[in-house]
C-alpha positions as CSV (number, residue, x, y, z in Angstrom):
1,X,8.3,83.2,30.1
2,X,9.1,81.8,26.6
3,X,6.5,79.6,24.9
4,X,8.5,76.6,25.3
5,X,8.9,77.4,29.4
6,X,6.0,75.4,31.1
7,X,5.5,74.7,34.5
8,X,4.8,71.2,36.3
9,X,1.2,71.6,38.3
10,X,-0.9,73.1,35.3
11,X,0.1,70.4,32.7
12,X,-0.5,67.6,35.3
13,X,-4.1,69.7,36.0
14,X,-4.5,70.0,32.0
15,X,-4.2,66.4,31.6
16,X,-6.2,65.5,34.8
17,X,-9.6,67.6,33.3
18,X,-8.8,64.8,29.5
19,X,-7.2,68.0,27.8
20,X,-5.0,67.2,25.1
21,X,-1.2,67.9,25.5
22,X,0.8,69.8,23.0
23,X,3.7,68.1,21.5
24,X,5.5,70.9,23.3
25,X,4.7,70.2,26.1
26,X,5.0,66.8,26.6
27,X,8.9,67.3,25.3
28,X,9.3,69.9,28.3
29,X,7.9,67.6,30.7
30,X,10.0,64.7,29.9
31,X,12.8,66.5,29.4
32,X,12.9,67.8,32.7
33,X,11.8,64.6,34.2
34,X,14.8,63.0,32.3
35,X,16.9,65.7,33.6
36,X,15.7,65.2,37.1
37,X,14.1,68.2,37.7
38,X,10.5,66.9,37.8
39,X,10.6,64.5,40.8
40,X,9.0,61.0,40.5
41,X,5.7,62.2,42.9
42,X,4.7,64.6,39.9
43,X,5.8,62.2,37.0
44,X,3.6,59.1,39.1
45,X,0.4,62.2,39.1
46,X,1.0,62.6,34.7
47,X,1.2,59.3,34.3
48,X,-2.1,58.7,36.2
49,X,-3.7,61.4,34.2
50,X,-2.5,59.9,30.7
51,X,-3.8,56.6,32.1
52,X,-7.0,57.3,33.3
53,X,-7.8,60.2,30.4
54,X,-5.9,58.8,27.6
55,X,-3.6,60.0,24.7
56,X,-4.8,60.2,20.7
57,X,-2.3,59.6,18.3
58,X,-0.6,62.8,17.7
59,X,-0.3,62.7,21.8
60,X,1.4,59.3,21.9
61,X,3.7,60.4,18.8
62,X,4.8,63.3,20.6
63,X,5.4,61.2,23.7
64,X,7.0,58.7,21.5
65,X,9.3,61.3,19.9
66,X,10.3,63.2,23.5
67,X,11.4,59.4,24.9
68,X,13.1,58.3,22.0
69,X,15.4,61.5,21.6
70,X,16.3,61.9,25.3
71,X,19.0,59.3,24.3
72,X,21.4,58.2,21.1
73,X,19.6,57.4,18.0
74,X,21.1,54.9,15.5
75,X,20.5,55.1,11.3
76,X,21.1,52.6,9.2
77,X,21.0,53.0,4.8
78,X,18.7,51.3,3.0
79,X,15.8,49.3,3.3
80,X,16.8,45.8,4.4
81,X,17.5,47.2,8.4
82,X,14.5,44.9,9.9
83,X,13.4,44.4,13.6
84,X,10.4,42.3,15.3
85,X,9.3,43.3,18.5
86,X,7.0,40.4,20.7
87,X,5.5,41.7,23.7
88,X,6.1,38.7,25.6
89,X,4.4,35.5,27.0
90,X,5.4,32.0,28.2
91,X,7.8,29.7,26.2
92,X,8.4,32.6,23.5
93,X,11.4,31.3,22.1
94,X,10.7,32.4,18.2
95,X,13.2,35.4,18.3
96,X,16.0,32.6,18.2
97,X,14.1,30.8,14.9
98,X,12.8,34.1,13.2
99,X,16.1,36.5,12.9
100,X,18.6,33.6,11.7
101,X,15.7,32.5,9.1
102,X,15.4,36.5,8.1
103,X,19.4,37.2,8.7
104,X,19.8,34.4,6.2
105,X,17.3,35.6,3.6
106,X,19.1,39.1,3.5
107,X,17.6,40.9,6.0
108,X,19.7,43.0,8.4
109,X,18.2,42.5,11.9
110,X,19.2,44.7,14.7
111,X,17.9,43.0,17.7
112,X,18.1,45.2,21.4
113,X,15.8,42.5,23.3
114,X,15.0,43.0,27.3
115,X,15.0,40.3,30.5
116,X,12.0,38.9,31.5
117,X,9.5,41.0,33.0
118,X,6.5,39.5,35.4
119,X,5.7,36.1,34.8
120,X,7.2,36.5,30.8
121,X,10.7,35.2,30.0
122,X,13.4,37.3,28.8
123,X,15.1,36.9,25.2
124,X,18.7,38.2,26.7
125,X,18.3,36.2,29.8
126,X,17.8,33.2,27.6
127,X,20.2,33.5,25.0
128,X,23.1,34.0,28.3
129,X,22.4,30.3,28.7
130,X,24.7,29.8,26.4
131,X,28.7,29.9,27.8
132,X,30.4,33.4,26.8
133,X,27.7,34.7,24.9
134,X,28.0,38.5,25.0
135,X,24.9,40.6,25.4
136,X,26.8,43.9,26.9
137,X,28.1,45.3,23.1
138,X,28.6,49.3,23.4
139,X,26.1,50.6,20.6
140,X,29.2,51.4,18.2
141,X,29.6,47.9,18.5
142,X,26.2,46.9,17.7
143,X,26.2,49.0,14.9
144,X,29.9,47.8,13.6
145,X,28.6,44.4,13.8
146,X,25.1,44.3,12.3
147,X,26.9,46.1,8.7
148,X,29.7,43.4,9.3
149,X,27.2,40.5,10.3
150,X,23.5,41.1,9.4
151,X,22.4,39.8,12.8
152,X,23.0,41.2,16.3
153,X,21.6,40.5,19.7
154,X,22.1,42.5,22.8
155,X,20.5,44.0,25.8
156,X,18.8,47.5,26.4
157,X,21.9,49.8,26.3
158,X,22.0,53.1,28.8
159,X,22.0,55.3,25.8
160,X,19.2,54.0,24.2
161,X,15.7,55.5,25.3
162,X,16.8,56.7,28.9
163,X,13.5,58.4,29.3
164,X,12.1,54.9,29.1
165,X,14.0,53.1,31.3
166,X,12.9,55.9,34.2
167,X,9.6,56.3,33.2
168,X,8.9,51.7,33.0
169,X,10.6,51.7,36.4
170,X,8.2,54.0,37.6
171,X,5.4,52.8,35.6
172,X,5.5,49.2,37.3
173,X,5.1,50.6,40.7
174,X,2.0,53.0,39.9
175,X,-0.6,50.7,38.4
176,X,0.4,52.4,34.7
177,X,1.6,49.6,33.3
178,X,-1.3,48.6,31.2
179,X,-2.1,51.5,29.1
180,X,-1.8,51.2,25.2
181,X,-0.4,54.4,24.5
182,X,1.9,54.3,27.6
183,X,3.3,51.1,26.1
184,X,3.1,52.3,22.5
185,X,5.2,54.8,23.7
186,X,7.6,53.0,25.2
187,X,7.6,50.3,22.6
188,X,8.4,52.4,19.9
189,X,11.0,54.7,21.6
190,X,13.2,52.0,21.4
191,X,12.7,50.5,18.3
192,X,13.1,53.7,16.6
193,X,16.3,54.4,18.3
194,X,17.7,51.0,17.4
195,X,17.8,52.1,13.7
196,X,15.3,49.6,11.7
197,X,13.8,50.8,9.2
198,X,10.8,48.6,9.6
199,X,8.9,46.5,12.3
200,X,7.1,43.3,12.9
201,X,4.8,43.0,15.9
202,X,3.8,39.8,17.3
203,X,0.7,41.1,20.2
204,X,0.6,38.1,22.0
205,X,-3.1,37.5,23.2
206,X,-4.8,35.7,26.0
207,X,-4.0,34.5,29.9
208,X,-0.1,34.6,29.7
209,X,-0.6,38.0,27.6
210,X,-0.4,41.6,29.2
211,X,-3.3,42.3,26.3
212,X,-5.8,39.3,27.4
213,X,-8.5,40.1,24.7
214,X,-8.4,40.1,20.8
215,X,-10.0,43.5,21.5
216,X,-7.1,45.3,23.6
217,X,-4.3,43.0,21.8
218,X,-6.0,44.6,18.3
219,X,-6.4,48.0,19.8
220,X,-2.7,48.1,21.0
221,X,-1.3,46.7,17.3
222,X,-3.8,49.8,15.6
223,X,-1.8,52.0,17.8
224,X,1.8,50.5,16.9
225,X,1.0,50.4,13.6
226,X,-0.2,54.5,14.0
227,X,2.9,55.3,15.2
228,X,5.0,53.7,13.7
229,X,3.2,55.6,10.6
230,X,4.1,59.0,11.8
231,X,7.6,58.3,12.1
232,X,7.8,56.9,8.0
233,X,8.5,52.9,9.3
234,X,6.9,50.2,7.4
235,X,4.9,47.6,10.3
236,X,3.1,45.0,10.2
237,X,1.7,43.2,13.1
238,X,0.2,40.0,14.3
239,X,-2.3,39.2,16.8
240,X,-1.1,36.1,18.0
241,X,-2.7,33.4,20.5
242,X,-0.9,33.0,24.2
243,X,-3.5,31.0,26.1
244,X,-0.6,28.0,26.1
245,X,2.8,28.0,26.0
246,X,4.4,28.6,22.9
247,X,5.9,25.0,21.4
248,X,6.9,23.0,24.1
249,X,9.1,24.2,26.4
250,X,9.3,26.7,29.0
251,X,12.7,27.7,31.0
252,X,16.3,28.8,29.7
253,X,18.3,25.9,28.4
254,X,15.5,24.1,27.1
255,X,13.9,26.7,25.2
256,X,17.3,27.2,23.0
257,X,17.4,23.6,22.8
258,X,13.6,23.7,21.3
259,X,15.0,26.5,19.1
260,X,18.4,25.2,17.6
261,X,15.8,21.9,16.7
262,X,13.2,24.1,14.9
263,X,16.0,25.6,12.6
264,X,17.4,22.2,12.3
265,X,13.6,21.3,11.1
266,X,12.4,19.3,13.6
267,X,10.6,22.1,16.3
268,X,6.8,22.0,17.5
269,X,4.1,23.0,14.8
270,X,3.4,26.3,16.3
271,X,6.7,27.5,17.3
272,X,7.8,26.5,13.8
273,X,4.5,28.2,11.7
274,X,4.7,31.3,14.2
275,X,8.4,31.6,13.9
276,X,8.6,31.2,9.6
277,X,5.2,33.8,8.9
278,X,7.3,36.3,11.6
279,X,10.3,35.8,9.1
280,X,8.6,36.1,6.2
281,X,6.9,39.6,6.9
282,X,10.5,40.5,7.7
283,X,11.6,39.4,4.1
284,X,8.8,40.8,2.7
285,X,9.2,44.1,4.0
286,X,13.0,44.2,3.6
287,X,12.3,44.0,-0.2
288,X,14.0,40.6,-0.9
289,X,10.7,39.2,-2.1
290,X,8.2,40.9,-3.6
291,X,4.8,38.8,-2.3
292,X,4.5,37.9,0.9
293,X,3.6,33.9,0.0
294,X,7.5,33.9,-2.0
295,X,8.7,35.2,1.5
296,X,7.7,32.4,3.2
297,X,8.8,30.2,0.4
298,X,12.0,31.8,1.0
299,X,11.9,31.6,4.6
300,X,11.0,27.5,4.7
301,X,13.6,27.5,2.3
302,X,16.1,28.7,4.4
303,X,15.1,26.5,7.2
304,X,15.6,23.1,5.1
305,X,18.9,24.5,3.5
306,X,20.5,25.0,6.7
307,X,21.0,28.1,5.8
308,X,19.4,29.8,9.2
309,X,21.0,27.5,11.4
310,X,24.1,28.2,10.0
311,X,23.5,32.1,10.5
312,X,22.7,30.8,14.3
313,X,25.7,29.3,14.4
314,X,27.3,32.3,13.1
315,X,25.4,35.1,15.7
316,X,26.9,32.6,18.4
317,X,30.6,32.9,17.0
318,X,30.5,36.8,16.7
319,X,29.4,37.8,19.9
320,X,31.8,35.1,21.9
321,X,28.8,31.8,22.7
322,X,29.8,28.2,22.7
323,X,28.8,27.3,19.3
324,X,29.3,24.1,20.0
325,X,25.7,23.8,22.0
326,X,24.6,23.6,18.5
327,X,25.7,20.0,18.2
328,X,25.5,19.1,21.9
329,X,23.2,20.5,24.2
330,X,25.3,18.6,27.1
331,X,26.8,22.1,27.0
332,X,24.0,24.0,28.1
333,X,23.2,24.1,32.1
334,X,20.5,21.4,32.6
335,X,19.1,20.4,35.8
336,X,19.6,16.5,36.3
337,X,16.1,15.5,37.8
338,X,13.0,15.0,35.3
339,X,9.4,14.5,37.4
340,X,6.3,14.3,35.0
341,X,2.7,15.6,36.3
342,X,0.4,13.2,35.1
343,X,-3.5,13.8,34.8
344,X,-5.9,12.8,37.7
345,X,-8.9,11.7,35.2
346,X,-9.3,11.4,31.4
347,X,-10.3,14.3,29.3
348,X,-9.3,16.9,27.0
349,X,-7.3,20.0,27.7
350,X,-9.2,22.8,27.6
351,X,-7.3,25.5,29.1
352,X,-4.1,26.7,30.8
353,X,-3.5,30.0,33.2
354,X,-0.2,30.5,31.0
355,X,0.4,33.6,33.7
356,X,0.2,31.0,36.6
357,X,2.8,28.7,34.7
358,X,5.2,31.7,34.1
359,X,5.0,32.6,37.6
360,X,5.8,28.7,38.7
361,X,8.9,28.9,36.5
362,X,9.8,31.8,38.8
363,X,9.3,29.4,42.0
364,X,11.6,26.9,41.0
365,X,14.1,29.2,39.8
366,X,13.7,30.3,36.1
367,X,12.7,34.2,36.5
368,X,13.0,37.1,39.6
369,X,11.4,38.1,42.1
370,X,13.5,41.3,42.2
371,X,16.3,42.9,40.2
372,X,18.9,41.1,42.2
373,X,17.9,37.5,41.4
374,X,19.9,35.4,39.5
375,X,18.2,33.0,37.2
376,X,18.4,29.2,37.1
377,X,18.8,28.5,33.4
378,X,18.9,24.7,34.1
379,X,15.3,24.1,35.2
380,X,12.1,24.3,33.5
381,X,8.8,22.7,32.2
382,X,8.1,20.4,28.7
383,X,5.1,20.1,28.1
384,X,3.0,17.1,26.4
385,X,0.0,18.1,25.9
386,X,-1.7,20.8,24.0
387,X,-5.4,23.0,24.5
388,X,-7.5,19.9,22.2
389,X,-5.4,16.6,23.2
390,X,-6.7,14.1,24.8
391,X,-5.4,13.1,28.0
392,X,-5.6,9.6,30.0
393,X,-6.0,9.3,33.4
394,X,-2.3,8.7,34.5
395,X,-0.7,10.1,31.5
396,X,2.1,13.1,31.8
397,X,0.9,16.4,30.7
398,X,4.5,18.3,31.4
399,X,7.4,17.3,33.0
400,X,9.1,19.1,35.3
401,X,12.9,20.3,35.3
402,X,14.6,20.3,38.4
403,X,17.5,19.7,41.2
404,X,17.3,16.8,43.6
405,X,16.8,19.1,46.3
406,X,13.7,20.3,45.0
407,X,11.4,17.8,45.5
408,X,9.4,19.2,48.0
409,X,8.9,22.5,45.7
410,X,8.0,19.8,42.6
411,X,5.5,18.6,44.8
412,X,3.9,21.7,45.5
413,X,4.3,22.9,41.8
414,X,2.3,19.5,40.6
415,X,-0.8,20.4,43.2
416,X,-0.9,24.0,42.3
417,X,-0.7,23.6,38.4
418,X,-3.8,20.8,38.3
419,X,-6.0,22.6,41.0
420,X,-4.9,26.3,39.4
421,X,-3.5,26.2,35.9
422,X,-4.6,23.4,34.0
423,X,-8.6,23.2,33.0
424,X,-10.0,19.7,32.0
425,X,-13.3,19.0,29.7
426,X,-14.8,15.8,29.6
427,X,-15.6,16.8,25.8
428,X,-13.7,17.1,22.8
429,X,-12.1,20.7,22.4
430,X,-11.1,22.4,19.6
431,X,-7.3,23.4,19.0
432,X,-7.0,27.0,19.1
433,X,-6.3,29.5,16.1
434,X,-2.5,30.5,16.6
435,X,-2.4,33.6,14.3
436,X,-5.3,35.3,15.0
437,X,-5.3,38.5,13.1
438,X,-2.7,40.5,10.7
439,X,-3.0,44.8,10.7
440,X,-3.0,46.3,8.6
């Protein structure tokens, strides 16, 4: 038996007693795996193990590396190659605002983005809203068109990452989801593989967050920002607040909408702040500016040129979308009927269950129950009120999106969200901190 010839049952049984795996051996196990010659029943037993006992660093690396070369790996010159990565909430839009603003500064940004996942929205599944908007490019053509272009968006590719793909699908279905190296792992596997030479992380953080605590959402960006300090990528990331929706709106249509009217200059405070100090960590670490507060100079500057919208407009062209949305969001698929929730007594927000709202999207049609839904980019919520605004009794908090024949499903949307999802105080409440912490 050569020393790069393990077997199945004592790595599993190494793991189980909190040993620490060899980078070896964690290549042998997901090679085979990969390979189909570990079946899941073992795979579901070592992911257990690293869940329950852990990785360190040098562990998750070694993971990181055996996922990310079981497919293609992309390499692009230079320093300017740029990605941000947001591991998801409700009414996270800022992908659409952040690469044109970075695209447009000089920053090549290579965007692979995933469908929604649980009660989080999807940045391919949004951006499809759009008429003839192509999110299937081969990777040749994703690499062709970011040198061409600067800017590309598509969808998690076969050849990117495989091991990742197998290992998520199997993940969701054994209570492994929520492990930070796991998900560093995973994470970084496909970042890496995309080519950029650098990453942005925005750890979203609170009840429509998989990381509900500044603790775990910190403890997950220490571990990105680890990794991705092994492989020799530049990272930054931000902790970032997710107990409300981001901006206003939450659904398909509208949330491009909200977009395309932040990069004209007239979006939602936070999806507009969020969205420019994203952009400006891009341009900071691409090299085009050399502080961090000329970046965002830079980046506000490209907003109020028209300069990013332009780039927006130019993404859409490339890659076959309507640009004509731009200019008249009659083109986008809008359900007709607009019912407003309005607020039983007077008071001041104080919380939402952003998870609940995400999952109430799905309801009426904006997200999947399985695989083999098809999503409803026409309906959705807006939102009027924020955690810290006052509210009268009788006055809307959000508005509801929706077909005529969906009344009945309105109804029972408005009861569950003010009994389950919304949280009045009688007192005054203070607006939360949206950028919570930066790492390093």
């Amino acid at each position: 038996m050569s020393k790069n010839d393990f077997q199945v049952y004592p790595l599993i049984d190494k793991k189980k007693r909190g040993e620490k795996l060899t980078a070896a051996e964690i290549k042998w196990f997901i090679q085979r795996y990969t390979d189909q010659q570990i079946p899941d029943y073992q795979m579901s037993a070592m992911l257990m193990a690293m869940f329950i006992r852990g990785m360190d660093t040098a562990e998750t690396a070694a993971l990181t590396d055996a996922m990310l070369n079981s497919g293609e790996c992309l390499s692009f010159p230079g320093r300017n190659v740029i990605d941000k990565h947001s591991t998801g909430g409700v009414g996270d839009k800022a992908s659409f605002v952040l690469a044109p603003i970075a695209s447009a500064a000089g920053v090549r940004v290579p965007m692979i983005a995933g469908r929604g996942l649980g009660h989080t929205g999807g940045t391919v599944d949004k951006i499809e809203a759009v008429h003839g908007f192509k999110t299937n490019l081969s990777l040749s053509e994703f690499s062709d068109k970011l040198k061409s272009e600067g800017l590309v968006l598509i969808g998690q590719t076969p050849e990117i990452a495989p091991a990742d793909r197998l290992l998520y699908a199997l993940r969701d279905v054994t209570a492994t989801i929520d492990s930070i190296p796991l998900i560093t792992a995973s994470i970084m596997s496909k970042k890496l593989a995309e080519g950029a030479n650098g990453i942005v992380f925005d750890i979203k953080c609170g009840t429509g967050a998989f990381m509900r605590t500044p603790k775990s959402a910190r403890a997950l960006a220490k571990s990105l920002i680890e990794t991705s300090t092994r492989f020799k990528k530049k990272a930054v990331a931000l902790v970032t607040d997710m107990n409300q929706p981001l901006g206003l709106e939450v659904g398909h249509s509208n949330e491009l909408i909200e977009s395309i009217e932040t990069l004209k200059g007239r979006g939602p405070a936070d999806l507009t702040e969020l969205s420019l100090h994203l952009a400006a960590h891009m341009i900071h670490m691409a090299g085009v500016q050399k502080s961090f507060p000329k970046a965002l100079a830079k980046a506000r500057e490209m907003v109020s040129s028209g300069k990013a919208l332009a780039e927006f407009r130019k993404l859409l062209s490339s890659q076959g979308g309507d640009v004509r949305v731009i200019d008249d969001y009659s083109l986008l698929p809008l359900a007709s009927e607009r019912t407003a929730v309005t607020a039983s007594a007077a008071g001041h927000v104080k919380m939402f269950d952003n998870t609940l709202i995400g999952l109430l999207l799905i309801e009426l049609g904006g997200g999947r129950r399985s695989k083999t839904d098809t999503i409803d980019h026409g309906v959705g919520f807006t939102f009027h009120k924020k955690i810290g605004d006052q509210v009268k009794k009788g006055e809307p908090i959000f508005t509801v999106i929706h077909h005529p024949h969906q009344k009945d499903l309105v109804k029972s949307i408005r009861a569950r969200f003010l009994k389950d999802a919304l949280t009045m105080s009688k007192t005054k409440v203070r607006t939360p901190k949206l950028i919570l912490d930066q790492l390093p």
